[in-house]
N, C-alpha and C positions, 0 to 999 in steps of 0.2 A: 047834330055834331056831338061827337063824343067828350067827354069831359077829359081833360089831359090828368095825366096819371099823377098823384100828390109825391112828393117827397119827400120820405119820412126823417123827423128828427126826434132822438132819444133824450128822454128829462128825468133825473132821478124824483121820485115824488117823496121827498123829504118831509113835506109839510101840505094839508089839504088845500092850500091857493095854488099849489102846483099846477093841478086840474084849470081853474080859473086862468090862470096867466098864460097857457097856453091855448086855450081857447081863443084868448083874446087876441094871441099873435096870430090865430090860425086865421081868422075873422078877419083883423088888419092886413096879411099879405094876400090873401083872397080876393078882397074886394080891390087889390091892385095886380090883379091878373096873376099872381104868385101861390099854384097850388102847394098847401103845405101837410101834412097831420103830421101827431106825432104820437107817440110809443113809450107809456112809462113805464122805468124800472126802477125797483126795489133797492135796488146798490149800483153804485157805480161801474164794479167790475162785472158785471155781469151784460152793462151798457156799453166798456170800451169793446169785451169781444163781440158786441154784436156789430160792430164797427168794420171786424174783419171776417164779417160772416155774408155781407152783403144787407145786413136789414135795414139798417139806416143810414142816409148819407151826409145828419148831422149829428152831432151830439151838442146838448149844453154840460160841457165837463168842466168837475172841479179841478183845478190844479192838478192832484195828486190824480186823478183820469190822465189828464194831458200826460203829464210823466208818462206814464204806462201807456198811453196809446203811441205817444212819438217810440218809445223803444220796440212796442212791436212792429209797429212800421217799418223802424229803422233793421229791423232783425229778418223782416222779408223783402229786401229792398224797396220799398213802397216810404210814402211820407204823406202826414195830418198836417191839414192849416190849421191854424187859428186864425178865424176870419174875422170874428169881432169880440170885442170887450165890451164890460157897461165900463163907467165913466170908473165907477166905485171899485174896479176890480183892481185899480192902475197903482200901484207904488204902495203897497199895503206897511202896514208894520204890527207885528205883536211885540206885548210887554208883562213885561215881570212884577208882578206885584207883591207890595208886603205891608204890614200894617202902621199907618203913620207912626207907631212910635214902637216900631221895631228894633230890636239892637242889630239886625243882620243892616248895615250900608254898604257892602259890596259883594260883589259874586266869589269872592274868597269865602267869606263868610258863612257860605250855604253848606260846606265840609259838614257831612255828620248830621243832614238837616234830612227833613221832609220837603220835597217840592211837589204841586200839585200840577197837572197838566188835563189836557182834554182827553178826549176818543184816544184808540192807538192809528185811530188813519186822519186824524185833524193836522193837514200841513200846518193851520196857524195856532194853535194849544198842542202839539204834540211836537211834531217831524223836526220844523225849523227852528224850536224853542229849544228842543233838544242839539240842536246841529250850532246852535250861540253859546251852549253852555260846552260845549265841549272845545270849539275856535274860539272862541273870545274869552272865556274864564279858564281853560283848560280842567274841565270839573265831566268824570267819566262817570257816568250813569252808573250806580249798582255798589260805583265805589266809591266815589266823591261823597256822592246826596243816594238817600233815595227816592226813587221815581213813585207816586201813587199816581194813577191814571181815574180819571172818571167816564168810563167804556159808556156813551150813549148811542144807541143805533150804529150799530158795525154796520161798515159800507157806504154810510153816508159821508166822508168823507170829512165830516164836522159841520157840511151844512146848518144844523142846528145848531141850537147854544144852549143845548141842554148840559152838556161834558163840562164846556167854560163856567157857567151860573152853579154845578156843581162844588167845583174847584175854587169858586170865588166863596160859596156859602161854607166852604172846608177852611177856607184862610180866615173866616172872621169865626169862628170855633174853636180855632187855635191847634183845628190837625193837622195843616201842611206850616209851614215856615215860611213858602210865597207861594201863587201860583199864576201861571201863563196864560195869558188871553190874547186875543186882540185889541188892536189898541183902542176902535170901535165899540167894540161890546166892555171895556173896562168904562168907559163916558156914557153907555146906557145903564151899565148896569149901576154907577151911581143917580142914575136917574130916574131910574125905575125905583131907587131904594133897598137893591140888593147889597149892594156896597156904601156905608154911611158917607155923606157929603164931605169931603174932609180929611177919612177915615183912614184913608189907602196913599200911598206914592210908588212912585214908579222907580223899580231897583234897576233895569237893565231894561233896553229896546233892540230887537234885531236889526236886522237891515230890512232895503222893500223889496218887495215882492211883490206878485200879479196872485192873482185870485181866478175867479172860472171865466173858462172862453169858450164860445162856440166852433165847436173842431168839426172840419172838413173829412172827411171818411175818406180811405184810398180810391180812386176811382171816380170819383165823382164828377160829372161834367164842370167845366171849369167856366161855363159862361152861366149856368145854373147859380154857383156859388156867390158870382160877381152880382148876380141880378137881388139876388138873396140877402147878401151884407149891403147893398145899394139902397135895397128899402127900409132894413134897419138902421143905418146911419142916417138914412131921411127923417127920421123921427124925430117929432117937433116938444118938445117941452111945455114950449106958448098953443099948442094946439090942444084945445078944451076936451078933445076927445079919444088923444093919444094921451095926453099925463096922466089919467089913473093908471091906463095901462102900464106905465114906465114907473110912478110910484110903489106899485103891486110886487115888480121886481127888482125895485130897490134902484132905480137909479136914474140920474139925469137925460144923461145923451150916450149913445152908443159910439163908442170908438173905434179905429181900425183891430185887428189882434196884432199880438206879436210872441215872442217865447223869449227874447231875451230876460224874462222877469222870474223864470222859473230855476235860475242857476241853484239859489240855495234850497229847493227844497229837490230837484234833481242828484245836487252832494248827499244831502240827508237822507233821500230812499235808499241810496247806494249805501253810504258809510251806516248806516242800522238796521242796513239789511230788511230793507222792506220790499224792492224789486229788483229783480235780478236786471241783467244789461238787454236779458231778452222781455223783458217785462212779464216776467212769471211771478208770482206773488211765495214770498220767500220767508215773511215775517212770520216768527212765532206768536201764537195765540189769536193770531185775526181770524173774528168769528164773520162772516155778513149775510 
């Protein structure tokens, strides 16, 4: 008997466990009758059009993928799920950092200043940090404050924290005035000792957001997809041989998807002109 055909899912390889963690899922849906491989790319965009190419019928995409995939969808009448979440992906927040005994205590304040941010494609150090300071402080990028970016790996959508840990080692130097992270990586990065214990407080917090979700490709059989988010929501925590797997990629328990989490960083591509309505890449200077 022939072996049933796998179903490929696309992963950016941001970091060498990439490789590892999907091995691991390929191994875990395998041994439960769920043929799977998967296909890595270099950059995100390069991943959501393979989406509309027929190569893959999943993707793990970051937020700022989602964006982009749901408008090209939406632009050739076709539509992406988001079929599942990690736990960690649900209600996110970034925040504004400055130095415990800064004289900037409000976003007024920042007029005439340096702010530092992440990547230019980081929804949570760039996109939606930028889209708070402009709704909630009314502070116009270029003319309020200026912008210094820490560009690490175009295309990776910020997956990394190399742009964040730059921007945080710029604020205790005293080149930026504050700068944006997540609110996660500002609690490592005091723990790791990048940022002194103490040292830093929090000037401003956005709203929440969702983070990366596994997207459904146009087309795709829809009983495939149900058996597929069935086995990853079965993932057990207390099972001795599923938790590294789930440690590996950061998270607890796998949740349903949803999109309602993506409002503000959907405003944000738009009003900074980073994708067009048809999900063309429109932004000045992104290299990936």
């Amino acid at each position: 008997m022939s072996q049933p055909q796998p179903l490929l899912l696309g992963a950016v390889a941001y970091a060498p466990k990439v490789v590892t963690i999907w091995e691991g899922f390929k191994s875990y849906l395998g041994e439960r009758g769920f043929a799977m491989d998967y296909i890595l790319y270099s950059n995100y965009e390069t991943q959501v059009e393979a989406q509309f190419e027929g190569d893959i019928a999943f993707a793990w995409n970051s937020p700022l993928a989602w964006v982009r995939a749901d408008r090209m969808a939406r632009a050739r009448g076709q539509a992406v799920q988001s079929l599942v979440m990690r736990d960690t992906d649900q209600d996110l927040q970034s925040v504004l950092v400055v130095k415990a005994d800064s004289p900037v205590q409000s976003l007024a304040d920042l007029k005439g200043k340096v702010v530092g941010f992440g990547a230019i494609d980081s929804p949570q150090a760039t996109l939606i940090p930028l889209d708070h300071l402009q709704h909630e402080g009314g502070l116009a990028p270029g003319k309020d404050y200026e912008v210094r970016r820490f560009d690490v790996l175009g295309g990776k959508h910020g997956d990394h924290i190399g742009g964040e840990r730059d921007a945080a080692v710029a604020l205790l130097a005293g080149e930026v005035a504050a700068s944006w992270m997540i609110a996660g990586n500002h609690r490592a990065f005091a723990k790791e000792g990048t940022l002194p214990a103490g040292g830093t407080r929090v000037l401003a917090t956005t709203g929440l957001y969702d983070h990366c979700t596994m997207t459904v490709s146009p087309g795709v059989d829809a009983e495939a997809s149900r058996r597929f988010a069935e086995l990853l929501l079965a993932m057990d925590w207390n099972d001795a041989q599923v938790r590294p797997l789930l440690e590996l990629e950061g998270l607890r328990q796998w949740r349903p998807g949803r999109a309602n989490g993506f409002r503000l960083l959907e405003r944000a591509a738009t009003e900074q002109g980073f994708y067009d309505d048809r999900g063309n890449i429109v932004a000045d200077g992104y290299r990936y």
